[in-house]
C-alpha positions, 0 to 999 in steps of 0.5 A: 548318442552324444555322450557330451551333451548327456554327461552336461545334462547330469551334471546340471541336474546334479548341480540343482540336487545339490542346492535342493538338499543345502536348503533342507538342511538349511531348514532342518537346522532352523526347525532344530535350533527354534521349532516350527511354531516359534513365530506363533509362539512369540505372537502368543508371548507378546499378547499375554505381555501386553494383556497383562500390561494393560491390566497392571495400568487399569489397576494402578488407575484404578487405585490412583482413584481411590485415593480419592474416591471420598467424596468428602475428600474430593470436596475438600481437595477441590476447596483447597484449590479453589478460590483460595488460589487467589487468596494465597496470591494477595497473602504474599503481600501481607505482613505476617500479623495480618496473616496471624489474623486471617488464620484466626477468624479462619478458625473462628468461622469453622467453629462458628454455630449458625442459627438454628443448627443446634436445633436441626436434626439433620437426616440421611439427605439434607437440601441446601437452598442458596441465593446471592444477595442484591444481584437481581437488583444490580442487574436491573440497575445496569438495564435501567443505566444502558451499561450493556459491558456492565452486565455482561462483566458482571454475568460473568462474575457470577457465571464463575460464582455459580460453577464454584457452587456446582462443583463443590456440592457434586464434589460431596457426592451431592446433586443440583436440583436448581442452578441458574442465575444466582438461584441454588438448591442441592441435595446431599448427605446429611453427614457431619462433614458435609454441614461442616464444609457448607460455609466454606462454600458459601465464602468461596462464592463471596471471594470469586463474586464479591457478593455475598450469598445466604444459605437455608439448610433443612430436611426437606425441600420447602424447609431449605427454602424457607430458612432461605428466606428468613435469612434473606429477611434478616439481614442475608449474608448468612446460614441458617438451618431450619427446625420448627422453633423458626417458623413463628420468627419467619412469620413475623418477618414475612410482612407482605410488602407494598408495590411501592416497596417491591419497585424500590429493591429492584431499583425502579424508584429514585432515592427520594421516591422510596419508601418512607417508614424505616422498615421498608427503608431498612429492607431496601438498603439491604 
């Protein structure tokens, strides 16, 4: 037998006994000092971590937002903005008497009474009809004249007029029912602030357009629309909020016009071919 070659064999496996055991204790003293399911442990630790982070930013979003979650609030917000941006741009330039001045008739205009809204009992809902004044006319004009860029500015202008619309009726929690060209009818609450913040609007549309518009304001539909009207007879430029004392004044206004007449407020007669009496004369101008 060689003794050699079997002490060499023991020594070897000796050797790898040896290492197999230093790696048990290697693992044992790793099991001690941290347990065996410290990874899962920590993968737990880090999801509960983030869950709950997650959970702190929806509620700081969450109470961001209702801050402003008013809807008259977010109105007001939106018309602080806009179009007063401009306003404040040419404002710089003022001599401070003639800012002294516009902070007056500011405050003139909100407390200014319109027309039939000591009447007007306003309901849970109120509709509010709005049209711009002379912009169907002046389109027409610029088709007969050919002037292609003008009507494309001039689309523009009043694309920008009308998103002023939109966003501040859904501003008050309101809902279009009509929106295109220079056409308008929102429904909204019928709360105090809301009637407040009607003129503003429409003066904010008279600022980005340079045209001005009239509102109609009534209870239901036909009567918003026929408060537009009679401000629309009477002059535009105006509010006017329906009740049934109006309806003998609409109908004296509402006297049907001619074909000649209806062919000169849209611009299809030359000055001269217009209409003759003072009345017709007078609504043409308007």
């Amino acid at each position: 037998m060689n003794w050699e070659l079997l002490a060499e064999l023991l020594r070897k496996k000796i050797s790898v006994q040896n290492r197999m055991l230093k790696n048990l204790l290697k693992y044992d003293d790793a099991v001690t000092s941290v347990g065996p399911n410290k990874p899962k442990l920590d993968e737990d630790a880090k999801r509960r971590k983030d869950k709950q982070e997650e959970i702190e930013f929806k509620a700081k979003v969450r109470g961001e937002e209702n801050k402003c979650d008013s809807p008259a609030d977010k109105l007001q917000e939106y018309l602080n903005e806009a179009p007063k941006k401009s306003k404040n741009v040419k404002d710089k330039d003022k001599p401070d008497s003639d800012k002294k001045d516009d902070d007056s008739m500011d405050k003139a205009v909100a407390k200014q009474e319109f027309e039939g809204q000591a009447e007007f009992k306003p309901g849970k809902y109120i509709f509010v009809s709005g049209d711009g004044d002379g912009i169907g006319a002046g389109v027409e004009r610029k088709v007969l004249e050919n002037d292609l860029r003008g009507i494309i500015e001039h689309s523009e202008v009043i694309g920008k007029g009308q998103a002023h619309i939109k966003k501040s009726f859904e501003a008050m929690g309101g809902k279009m029912i009509v929106h295109g060209g220079d056409d308008n009818l929102a429904v909204i609450l019928g709360k105090d602030e809301h009637i407040a913040a009607l003129e503003e609007i429409r003066l904010g549309y008279e600022e980005i357009t340079k045209f001005t518009m009239t509102f109609g304001v009534g209870n239901i539909m036909r009567d918003a629309v026929q408060a537009l009207v009679l401000g629309k007879l009477t002059g535009k430029n105006k509010m006017i909020f329906w009740h049934e004392g109006l309806r003998e004044k609409l109908r004296e206004v509402s006297k049907p016009q001619t074909q000649q007449e209806k062919m000169a407020d849209h611009g299809l007669l030359s000055d001269d071919e217009g209409p003759k009496d003072e009345k017709s004369a007078k609504r043409s101008s308007d």
